[in-house]
ROKOL-482951 format. One record per residue: residue in three letters; x, y, z of N, C-alpha, C, O in turn; residue number from 1. Coordinates in Angstrom, 1 decimal, decimal comma. Example, Ala and Ser with C-alpha at 12.3 -4.5 7.8 and 13.67 -1.06 7.14 Angstrom:
# ROKOL-482951
Ala_13,2_-5,7_7,8_12,3_-4,5_7,8_13,2_-3,3_7,8_14,2_-3,3_8,5_1
Ser_12,8_-2,2_7,1_13,7_-1,1_7,1_12,9_0,0_7,9_13,4_1,1_8,0_2
***
This chain:
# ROKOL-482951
Unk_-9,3_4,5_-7,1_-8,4_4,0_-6,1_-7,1_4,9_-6,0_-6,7_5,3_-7,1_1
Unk_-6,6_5,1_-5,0_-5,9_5,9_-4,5_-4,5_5,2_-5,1_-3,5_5,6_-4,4_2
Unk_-4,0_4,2_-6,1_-2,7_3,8_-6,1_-2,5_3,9_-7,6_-3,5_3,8_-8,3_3
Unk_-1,5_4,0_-8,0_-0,7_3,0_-9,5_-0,8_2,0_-9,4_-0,3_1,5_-8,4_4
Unk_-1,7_1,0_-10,4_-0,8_-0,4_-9,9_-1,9_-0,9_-10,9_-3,1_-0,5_-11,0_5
Unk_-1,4_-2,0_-11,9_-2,1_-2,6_-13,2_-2,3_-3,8_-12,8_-1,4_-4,5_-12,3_6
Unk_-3,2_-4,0_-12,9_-3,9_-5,6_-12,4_-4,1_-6,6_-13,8_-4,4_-5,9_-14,8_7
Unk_-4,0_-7,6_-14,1_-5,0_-8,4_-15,3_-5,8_-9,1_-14,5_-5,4_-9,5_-13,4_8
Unk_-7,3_-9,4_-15,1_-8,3_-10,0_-14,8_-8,9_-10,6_-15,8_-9,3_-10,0_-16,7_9
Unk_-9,1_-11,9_-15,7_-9,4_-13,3_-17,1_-10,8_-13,4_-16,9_-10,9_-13,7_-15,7_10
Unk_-11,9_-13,2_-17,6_-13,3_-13,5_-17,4_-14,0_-14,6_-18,4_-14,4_-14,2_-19,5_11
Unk_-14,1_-15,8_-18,0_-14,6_-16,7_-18,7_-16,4_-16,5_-18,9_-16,9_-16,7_-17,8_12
Unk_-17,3_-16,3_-19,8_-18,0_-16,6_-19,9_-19,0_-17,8_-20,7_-18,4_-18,4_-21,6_13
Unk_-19,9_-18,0_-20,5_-20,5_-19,5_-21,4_-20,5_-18,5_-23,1_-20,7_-17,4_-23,4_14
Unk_-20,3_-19,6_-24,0_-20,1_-18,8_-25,1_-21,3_-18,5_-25,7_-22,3_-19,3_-25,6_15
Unk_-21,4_-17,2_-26,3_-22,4_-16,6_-27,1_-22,9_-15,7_-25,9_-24,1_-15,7_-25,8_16
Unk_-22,4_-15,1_-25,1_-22,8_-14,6_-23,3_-21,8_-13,6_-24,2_-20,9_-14,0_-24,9_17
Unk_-22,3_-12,3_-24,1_-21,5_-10,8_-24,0_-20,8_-10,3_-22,5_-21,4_-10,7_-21,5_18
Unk_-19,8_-9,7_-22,2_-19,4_-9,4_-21,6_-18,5_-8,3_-21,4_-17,3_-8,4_-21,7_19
Unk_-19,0_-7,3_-20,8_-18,0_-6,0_-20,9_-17,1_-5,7_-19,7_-17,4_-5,8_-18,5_20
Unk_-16,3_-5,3_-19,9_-15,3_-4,5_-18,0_-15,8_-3,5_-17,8_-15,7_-2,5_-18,5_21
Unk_-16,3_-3,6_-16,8_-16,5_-2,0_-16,5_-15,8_-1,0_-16,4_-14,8_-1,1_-15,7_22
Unk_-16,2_0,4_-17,3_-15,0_1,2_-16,9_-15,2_2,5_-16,3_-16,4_2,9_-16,2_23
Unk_-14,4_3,2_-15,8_-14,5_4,0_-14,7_-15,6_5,3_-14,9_-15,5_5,9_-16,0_24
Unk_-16,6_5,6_-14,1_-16,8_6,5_-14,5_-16,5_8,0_-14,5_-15,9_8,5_-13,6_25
Unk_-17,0_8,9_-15,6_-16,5_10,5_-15,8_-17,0_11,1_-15,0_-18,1_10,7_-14,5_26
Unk_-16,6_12,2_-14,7_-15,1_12,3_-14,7_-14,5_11,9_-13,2_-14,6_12,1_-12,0_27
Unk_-13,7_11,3_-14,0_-12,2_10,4_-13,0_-11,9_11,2_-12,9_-11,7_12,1_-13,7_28
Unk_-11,5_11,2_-11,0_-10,4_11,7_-10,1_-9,7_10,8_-9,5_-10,3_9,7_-9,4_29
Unk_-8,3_10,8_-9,0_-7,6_10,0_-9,0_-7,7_10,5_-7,3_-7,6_11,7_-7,2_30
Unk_-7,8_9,8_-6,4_-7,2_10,2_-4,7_-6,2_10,1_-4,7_-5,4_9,4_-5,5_31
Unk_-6,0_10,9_-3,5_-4,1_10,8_-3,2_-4,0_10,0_-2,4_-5,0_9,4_-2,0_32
Unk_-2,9_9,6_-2,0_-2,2_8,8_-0,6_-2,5_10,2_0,4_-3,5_9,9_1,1_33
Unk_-2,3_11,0_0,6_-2,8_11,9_1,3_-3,9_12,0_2,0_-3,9_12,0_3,2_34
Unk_-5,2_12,2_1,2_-6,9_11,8_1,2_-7,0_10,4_2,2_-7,7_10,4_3,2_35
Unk_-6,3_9,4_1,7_-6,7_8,3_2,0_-6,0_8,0_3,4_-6,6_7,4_4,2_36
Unk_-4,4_8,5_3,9_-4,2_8,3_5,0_-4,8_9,4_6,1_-4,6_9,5_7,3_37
Unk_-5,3_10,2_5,3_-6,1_11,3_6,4_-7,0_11,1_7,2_-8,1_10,9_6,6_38
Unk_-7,0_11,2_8,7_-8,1_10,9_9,2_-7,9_9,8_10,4_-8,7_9,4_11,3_39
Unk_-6,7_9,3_10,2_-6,5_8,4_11,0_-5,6_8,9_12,4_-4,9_10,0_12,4_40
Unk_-5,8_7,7_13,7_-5,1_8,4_14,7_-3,4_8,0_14,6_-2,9_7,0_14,1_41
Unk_-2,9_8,9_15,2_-1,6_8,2_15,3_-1,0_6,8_15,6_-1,2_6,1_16,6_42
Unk_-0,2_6,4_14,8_0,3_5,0_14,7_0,8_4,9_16,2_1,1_5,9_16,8_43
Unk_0,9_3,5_17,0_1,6_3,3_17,6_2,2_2,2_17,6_1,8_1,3_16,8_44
Unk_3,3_2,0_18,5_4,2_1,1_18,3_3,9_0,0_19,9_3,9_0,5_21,0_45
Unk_3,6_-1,4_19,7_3,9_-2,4_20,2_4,6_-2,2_21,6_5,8_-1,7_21,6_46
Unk_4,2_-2,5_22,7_2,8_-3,2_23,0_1,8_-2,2_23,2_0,7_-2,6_23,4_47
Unk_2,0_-1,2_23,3_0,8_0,0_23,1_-0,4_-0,2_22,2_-0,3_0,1_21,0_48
Unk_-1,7_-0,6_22,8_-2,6_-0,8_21,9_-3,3_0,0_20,8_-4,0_1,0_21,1_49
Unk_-3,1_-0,5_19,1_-3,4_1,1_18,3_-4,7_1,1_18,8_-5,4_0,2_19,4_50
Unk_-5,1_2,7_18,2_-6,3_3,3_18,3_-7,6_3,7_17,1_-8,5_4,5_16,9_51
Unk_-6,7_2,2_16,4_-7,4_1,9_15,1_-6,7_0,8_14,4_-5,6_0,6_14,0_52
Unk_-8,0_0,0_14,3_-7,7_-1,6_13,9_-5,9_-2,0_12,9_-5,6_-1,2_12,0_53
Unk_-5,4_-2,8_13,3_-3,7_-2,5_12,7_-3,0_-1,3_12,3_-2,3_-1,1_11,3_54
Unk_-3,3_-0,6_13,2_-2,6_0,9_13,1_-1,4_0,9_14,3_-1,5_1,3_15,5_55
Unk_-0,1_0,2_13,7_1,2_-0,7_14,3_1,8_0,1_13,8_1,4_0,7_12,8_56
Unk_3,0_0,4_14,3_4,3_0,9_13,6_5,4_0,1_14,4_5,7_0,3_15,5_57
Unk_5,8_-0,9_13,6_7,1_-1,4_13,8_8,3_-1,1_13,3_9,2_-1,9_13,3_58
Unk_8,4_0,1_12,7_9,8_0,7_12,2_10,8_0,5_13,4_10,5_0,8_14,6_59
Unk_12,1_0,0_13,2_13,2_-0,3_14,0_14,2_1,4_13,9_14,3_2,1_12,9_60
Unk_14,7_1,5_15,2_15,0_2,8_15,2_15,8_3,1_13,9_15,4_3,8_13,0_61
Unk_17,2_2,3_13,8_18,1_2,1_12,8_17,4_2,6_11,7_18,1_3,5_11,2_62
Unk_15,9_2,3_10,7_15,1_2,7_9,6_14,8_4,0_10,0_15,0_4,9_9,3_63
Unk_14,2_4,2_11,2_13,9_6,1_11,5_14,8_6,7_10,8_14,6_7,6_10,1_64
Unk_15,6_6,3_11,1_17,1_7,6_10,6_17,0_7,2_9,2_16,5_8,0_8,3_65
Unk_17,4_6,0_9,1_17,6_6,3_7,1_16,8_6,9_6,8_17,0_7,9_6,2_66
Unk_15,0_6,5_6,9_14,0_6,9_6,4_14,1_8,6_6,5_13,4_9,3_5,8_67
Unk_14,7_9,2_7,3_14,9_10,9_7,5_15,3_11,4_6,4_14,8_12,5_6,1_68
Unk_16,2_10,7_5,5_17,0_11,7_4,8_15,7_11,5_3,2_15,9_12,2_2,2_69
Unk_14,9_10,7_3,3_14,2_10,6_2,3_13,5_11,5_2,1_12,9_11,7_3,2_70
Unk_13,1_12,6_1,0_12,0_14,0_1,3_10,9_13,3_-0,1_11,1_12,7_-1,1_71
Unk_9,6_13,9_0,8_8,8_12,8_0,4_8,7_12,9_-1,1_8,9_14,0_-1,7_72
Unk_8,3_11,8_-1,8_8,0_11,3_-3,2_9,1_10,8_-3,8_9,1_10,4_-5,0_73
Unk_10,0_10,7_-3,0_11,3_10,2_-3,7_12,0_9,0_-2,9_11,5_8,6_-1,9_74
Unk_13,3_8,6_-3,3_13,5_7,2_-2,6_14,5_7,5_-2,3_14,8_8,5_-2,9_75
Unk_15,5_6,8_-1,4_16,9_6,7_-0,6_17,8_6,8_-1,9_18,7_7,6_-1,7_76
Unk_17,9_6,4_-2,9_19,0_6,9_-3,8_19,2_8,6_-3,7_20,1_9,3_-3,3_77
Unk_18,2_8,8_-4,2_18,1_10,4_-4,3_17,7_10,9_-3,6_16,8_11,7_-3,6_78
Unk_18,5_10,3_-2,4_18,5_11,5_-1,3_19,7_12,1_-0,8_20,5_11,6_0,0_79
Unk_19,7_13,6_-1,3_20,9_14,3_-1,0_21,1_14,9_0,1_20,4_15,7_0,8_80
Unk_22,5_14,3_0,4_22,9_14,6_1,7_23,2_13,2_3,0_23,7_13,0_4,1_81
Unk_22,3_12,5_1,9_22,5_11,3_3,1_24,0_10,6_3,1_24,7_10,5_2,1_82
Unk_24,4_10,1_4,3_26,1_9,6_4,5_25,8_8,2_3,8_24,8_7,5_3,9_83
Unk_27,1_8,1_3,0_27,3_7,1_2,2_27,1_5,6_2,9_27,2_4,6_2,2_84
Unk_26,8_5,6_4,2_26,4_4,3_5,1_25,1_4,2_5,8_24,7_3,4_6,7_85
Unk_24,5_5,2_4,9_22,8_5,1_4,9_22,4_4,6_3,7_21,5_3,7_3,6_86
Unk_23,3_5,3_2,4_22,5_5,1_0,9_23,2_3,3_0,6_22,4_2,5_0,1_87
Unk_24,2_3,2_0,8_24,7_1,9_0,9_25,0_1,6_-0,9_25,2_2,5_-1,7_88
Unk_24,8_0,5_-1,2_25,3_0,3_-3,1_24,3_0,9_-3,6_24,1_0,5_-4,7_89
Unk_23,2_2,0_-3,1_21,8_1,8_-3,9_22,5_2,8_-5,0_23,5_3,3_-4,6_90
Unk_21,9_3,2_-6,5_22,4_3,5_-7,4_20,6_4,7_-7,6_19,5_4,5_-7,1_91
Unk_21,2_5,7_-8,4_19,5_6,1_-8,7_18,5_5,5_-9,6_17,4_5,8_-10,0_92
Unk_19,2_4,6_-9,8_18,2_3,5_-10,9_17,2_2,6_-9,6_16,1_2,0_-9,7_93
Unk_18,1_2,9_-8,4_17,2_1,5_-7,4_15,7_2,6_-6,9_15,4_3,1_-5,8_94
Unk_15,0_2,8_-8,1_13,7_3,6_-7,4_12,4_2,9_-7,5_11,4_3,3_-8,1_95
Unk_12,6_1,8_-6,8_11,8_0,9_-6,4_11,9_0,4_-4,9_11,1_-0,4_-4,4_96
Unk_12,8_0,8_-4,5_13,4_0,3_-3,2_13,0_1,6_-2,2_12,5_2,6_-2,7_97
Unk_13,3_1,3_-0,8_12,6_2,5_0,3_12,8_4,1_-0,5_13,7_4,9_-0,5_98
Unk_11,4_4,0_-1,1_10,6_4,6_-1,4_9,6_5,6_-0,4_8,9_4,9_0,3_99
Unk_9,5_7,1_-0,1_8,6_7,6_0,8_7,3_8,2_0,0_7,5_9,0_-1,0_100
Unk_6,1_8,0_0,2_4,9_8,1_-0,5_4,4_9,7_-1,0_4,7_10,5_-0,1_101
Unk_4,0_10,1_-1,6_3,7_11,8_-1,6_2,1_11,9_-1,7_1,4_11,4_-2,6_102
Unk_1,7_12,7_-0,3_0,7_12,7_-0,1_-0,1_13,8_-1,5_-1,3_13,8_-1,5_103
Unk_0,3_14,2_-2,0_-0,2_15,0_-3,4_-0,3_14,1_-4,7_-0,7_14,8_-5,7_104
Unk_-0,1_12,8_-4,8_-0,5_11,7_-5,9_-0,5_10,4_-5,4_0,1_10,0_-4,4_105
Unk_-1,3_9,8_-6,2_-1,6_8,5_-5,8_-0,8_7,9_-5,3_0,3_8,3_-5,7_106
Unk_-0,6_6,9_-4,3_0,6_6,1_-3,5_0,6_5,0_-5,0_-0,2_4,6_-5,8_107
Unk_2,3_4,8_-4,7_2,8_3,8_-5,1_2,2_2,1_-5,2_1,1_1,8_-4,6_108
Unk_2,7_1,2_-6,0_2,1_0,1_-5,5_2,8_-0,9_-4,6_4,0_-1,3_-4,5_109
Unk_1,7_-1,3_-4,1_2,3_-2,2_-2,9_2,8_-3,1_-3,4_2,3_-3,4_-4,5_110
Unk_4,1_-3,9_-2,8_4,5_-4,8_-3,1_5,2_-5,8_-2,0_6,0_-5,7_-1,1_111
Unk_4,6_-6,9_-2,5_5,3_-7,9_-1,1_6,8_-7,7_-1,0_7,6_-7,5_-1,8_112
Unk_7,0_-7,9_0,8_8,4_-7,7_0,8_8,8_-6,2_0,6_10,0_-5,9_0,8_113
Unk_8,2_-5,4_0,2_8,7_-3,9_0,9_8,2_-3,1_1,4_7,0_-3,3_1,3_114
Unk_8,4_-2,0_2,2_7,2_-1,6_2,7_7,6_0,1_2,3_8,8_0,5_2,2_115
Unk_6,4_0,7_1,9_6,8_2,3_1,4_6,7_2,9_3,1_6,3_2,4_4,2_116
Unk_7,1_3,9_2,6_7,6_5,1_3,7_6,3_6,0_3,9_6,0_6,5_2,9_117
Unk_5,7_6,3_4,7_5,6_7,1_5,3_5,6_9,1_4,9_6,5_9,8_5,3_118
Unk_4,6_9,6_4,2_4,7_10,5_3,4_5,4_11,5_4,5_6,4_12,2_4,1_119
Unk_4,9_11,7_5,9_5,9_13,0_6,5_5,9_12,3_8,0_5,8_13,1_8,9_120
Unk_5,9_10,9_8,6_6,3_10,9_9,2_7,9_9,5_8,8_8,1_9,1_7,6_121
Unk_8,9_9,2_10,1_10,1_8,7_9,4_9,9_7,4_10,0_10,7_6,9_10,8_122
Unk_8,5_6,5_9,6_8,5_5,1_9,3_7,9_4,6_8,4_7,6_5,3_7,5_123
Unk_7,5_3,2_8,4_7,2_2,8_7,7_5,8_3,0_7,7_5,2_3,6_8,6_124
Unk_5,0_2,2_6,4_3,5_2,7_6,6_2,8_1,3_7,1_3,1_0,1_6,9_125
Unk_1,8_1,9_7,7_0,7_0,1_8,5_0,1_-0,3_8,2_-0,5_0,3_7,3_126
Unk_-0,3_-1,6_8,7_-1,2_-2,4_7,8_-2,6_-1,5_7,8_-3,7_-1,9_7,3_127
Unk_-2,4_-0,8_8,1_-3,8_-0,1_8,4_-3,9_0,5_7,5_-4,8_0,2_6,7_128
Unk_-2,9_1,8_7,0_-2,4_2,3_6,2_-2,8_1,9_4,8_-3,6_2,4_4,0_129
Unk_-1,9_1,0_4,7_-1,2_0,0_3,2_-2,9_-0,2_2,9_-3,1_0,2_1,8_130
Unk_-4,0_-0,5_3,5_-5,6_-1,6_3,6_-6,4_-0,6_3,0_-7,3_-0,9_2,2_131
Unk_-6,0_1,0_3,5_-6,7_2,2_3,0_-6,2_2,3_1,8_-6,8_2,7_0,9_132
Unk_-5,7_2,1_1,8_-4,5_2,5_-0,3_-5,3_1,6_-0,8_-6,3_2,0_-1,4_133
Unk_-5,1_0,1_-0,5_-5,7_-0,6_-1,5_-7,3_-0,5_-1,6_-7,8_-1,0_-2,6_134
Unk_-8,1_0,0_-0,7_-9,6_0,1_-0,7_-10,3_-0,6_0,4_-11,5_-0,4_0,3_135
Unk_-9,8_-1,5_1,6_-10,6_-1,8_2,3_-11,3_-0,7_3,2_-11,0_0,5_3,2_136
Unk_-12,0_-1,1_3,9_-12,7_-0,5_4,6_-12,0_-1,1_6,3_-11,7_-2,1_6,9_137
Unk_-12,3_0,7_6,7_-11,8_0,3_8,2_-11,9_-0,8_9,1_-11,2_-1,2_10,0_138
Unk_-13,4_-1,1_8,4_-14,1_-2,3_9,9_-13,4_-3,7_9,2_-13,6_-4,7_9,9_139
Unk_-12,6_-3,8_7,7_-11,8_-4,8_8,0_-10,7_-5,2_9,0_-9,7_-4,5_8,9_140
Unk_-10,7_-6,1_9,8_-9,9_-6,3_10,5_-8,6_-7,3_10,1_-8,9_-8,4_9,6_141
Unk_-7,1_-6,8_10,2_-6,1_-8,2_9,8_-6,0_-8,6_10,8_-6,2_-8,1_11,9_142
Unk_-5,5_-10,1_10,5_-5,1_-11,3_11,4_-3,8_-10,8_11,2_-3,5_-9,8_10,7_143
Unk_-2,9_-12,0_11,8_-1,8_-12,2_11,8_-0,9_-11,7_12,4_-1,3_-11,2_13,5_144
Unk_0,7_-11,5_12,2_1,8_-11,0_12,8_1,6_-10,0_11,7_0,8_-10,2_10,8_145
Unk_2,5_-8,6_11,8_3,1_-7,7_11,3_4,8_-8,0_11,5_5,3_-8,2_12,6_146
Unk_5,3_-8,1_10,2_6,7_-8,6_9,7_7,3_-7,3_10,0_7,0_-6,2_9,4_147
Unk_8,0_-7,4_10,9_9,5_-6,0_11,3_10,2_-6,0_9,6_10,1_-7,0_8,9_148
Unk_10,7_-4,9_9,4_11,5_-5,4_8,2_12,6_-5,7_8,3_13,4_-6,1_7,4_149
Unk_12,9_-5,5_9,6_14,6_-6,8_9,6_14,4_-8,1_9,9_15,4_-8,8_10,0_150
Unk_13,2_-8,5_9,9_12,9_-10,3_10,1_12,3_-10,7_8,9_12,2_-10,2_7,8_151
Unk_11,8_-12,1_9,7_11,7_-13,2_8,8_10,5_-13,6_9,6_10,4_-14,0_10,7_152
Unk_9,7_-13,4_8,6_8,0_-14,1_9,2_7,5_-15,4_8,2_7,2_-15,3_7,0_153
Unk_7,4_-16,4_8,9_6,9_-17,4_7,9_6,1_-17,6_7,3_6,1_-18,3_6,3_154
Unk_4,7_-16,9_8,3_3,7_-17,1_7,9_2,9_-15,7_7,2_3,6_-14,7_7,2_155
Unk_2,0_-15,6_6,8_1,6_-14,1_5,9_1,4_-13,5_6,6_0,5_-13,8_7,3_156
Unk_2,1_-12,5_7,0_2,5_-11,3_7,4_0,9_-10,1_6,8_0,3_-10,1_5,7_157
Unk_0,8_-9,5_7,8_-0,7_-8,1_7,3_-0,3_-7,8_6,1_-1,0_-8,0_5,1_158
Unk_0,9_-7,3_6,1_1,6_-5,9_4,9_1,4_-6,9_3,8_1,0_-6,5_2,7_159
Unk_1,5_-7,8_4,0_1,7_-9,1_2,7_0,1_-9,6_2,5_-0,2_-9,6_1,3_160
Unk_-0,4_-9,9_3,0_-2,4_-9,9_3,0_-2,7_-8,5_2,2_-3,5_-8,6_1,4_161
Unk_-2,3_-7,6_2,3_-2,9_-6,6_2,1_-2,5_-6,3_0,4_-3,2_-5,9_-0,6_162
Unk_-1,0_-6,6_0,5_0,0_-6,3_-0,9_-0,7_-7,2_-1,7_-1,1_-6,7_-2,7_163
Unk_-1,1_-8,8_-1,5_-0,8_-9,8_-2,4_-3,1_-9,3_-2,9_-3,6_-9,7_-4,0_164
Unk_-3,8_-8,6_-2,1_-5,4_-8,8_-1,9_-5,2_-8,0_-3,5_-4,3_-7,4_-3,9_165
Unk_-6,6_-8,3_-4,2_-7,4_-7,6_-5,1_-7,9_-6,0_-4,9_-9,0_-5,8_-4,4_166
Unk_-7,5_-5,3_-5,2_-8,9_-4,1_-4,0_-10,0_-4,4_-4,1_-10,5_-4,8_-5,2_167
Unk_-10,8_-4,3_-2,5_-12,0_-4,4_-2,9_-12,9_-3,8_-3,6_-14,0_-4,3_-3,9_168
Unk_-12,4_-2,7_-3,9_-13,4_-1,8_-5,0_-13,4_-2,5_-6,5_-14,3_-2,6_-7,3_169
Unk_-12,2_-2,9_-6,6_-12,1_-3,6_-8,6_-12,8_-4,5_-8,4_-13,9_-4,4_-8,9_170
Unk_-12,6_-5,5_-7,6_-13,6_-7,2_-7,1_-14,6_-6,7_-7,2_-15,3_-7,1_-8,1_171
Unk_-15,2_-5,7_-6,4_-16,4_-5,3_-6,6_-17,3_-4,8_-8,1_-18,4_-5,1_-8,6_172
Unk_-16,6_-4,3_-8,4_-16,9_-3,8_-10,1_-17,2_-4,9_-10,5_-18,4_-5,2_-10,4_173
Unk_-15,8_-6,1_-11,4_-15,7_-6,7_-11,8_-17,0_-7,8_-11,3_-17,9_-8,1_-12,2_174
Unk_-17,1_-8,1_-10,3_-17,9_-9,0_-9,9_-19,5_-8,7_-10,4_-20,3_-9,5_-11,0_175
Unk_-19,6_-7,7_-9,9_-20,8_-6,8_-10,1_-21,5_-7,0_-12,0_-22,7_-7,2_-12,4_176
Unk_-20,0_-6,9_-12,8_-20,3_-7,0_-14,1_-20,5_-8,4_-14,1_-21,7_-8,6_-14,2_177
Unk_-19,7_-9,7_-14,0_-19,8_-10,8_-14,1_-21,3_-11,4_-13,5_-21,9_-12,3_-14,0_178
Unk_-21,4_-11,0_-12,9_-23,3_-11,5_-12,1_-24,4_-10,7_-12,7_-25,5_-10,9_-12,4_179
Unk_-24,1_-9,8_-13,6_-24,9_-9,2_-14,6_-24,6_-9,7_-15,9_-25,6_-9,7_-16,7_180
Unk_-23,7_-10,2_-16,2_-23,7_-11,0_-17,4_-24,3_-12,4_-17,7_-24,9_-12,6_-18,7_181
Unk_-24,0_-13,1_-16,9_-24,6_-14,5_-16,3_-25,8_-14,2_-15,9_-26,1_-15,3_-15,3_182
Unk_-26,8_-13,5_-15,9_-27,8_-13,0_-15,4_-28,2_-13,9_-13,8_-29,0_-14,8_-13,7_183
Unk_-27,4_-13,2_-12,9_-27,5_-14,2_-11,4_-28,5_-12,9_-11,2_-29,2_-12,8_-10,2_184
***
């Protein structure tokens, strides 16, 4: 999978039942955020219909700009040059916060409530996007609203379905091992 990101997974089996995790096979390559957003058509922005299932860009102009001064793999603290009313209290410890992805290593991990950047263009990235990072496949389609990140959405937001999902490739492993153990 194309991201950083440590999962735990609890497998109960009936006792005296063996059970192993599957582990990756050799030799591992790791994909980039690069690989995995490649290929796609350009984002568009609302009410323009994308040209690939939640391929939205709701970046608000105000974020274009900040998101500019970010050069990619790195985050709005450490970005030099930006005016002190873009970087705001962020400190360089805040490098977890608007974050831009580098298409040359794995993307970051998602996390509810923020949304990463955009490896070379100056928005945020889509649910379309975010769905390829974690492993779905194209022909999954999201429901829902897409949360602007200056609002307030009550209900689960794509970016947030996508952040909070399992990948489907680990589910798959994992599952795959557990229905071989149990002998289904």
């Amino acid at each position: 999978m194309p991201q950083c990101r440590k999962r735990a997974v609890i497998i109960a089996v009936p006792k005296g039942r063996a059970f192993a995790f599957p582990v990756p096979e050799f030799p591992f390559r790791e994909r980039t955020a690069g690989e995995v957003l490649d290929g796609l058509p350009k984002a568009v922005s609302p009410p323009e219909p994308p040209l690939a299932h939640n391929h939205v860009d709701v970046t608000p102009e105000r974020d274009r700009y900040r998101i500019s001064f970010v050069p990619e793999g790195l985050w709005l603290s450490k970005a030099e040059g930006a005016p002190p009313g873009v970087v705001r209290r962020l400190t360089p410890k805040d490098s977890t916060k608007f974050r831009r992805l580098d298409r040359n290593r794995p993307s970051l991990t998602l996390r509810c409530g923020e949304a990463l950047y955009h490896p070379t263009e100056d928005r945020y990235i889509t649910p379309r996007e975010a769905a390829r990072i974690q492993g779905f496949p194209d022909t999954y389609v999201l429901e829902g609203p897409i949360r602007r990140r200056t609002g307030v959405v009550r209900t689960l937001d794509q970016h947030r379905q996508v952040a909070n999902a399992v990948p489907p490739p680990l589910a798959q492993a994992v599952a795959s091992h557990v229905r071989t153990a149990l002998c289904l």
